[in-house]
N, C-alpha and C positions, 0 to 999 in steps of 0.2 A: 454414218450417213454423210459426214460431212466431206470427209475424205476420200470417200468412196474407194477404198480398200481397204479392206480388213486386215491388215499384214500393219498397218499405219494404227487401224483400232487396237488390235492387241499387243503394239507396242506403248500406249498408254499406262500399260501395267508394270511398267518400269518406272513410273513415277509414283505407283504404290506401295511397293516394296521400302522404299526408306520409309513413307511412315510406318512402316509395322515397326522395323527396326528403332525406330525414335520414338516407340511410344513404351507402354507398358507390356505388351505382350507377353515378353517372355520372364520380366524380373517385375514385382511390384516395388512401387515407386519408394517406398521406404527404404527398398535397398540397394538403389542404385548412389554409387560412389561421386561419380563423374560429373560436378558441378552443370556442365556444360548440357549433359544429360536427360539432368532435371530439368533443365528448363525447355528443349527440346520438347521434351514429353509434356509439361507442361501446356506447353503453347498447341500442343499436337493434340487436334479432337479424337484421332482412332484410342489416345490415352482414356478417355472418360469412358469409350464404348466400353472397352475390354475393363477396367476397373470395375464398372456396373457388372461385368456378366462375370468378373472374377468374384465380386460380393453374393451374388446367388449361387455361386457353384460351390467357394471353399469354407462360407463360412458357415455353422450352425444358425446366427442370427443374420437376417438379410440388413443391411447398410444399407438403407430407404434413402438416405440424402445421395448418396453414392449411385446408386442405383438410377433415381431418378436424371441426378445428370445425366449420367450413359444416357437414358433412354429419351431425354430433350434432345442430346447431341445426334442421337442415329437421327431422331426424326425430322431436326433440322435438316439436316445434311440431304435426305429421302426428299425431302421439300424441294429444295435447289436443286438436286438431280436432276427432278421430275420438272422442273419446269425449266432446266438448261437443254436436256433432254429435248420437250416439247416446242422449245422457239429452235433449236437445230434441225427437226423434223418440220417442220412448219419452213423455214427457209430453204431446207433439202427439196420439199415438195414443189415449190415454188421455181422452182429454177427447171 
């Protein structure tokens, strides 16, 4: 809304793609090599989401600490969305 073209919106998604890449996705974090890596993914909250939903999916026993981070971090994040979201509609409308 704020740009008022959507060609500009869906080039946003080009600053999504390095966090998947720097987070846990595709290697869990115990076996990535690359000092540099770890901390990346560290630092990187899509790391907690995907840990949490890799402890419900691969293991027999659920990782309740594990998990629960994941599920504080989507909800943060859903928070701030929604209310970056809502003050950009709110100034879009405004004008």
């Amino acid at each position: 809304m704020k740009t008022r073209n959507a060609q500009a919106a869906q080039a946003g998604t080009l600053l999504f793609f390095p966090l998947i890449f720097l987070s846990t996705t595709f290697v869990p974090k115990d076996l990535i090599e690359a000092e540099w890596l770890k901390i990346a993914a560290t630092i990187n909250p899509t790391t907690y989401i995907m840990e949490g939903m890799r402890s419900v999916l691969t293991r027999s026993e659920i990782d309740w600490s594990v998990y629960w981070q994941g599920l504080i971090v989507a909800a943060v994040l859903s928070i701030a969305m929604v209310i970056f979201a809502a003050l950009n509609a709110r100034g879009a409308l405004k004008k």
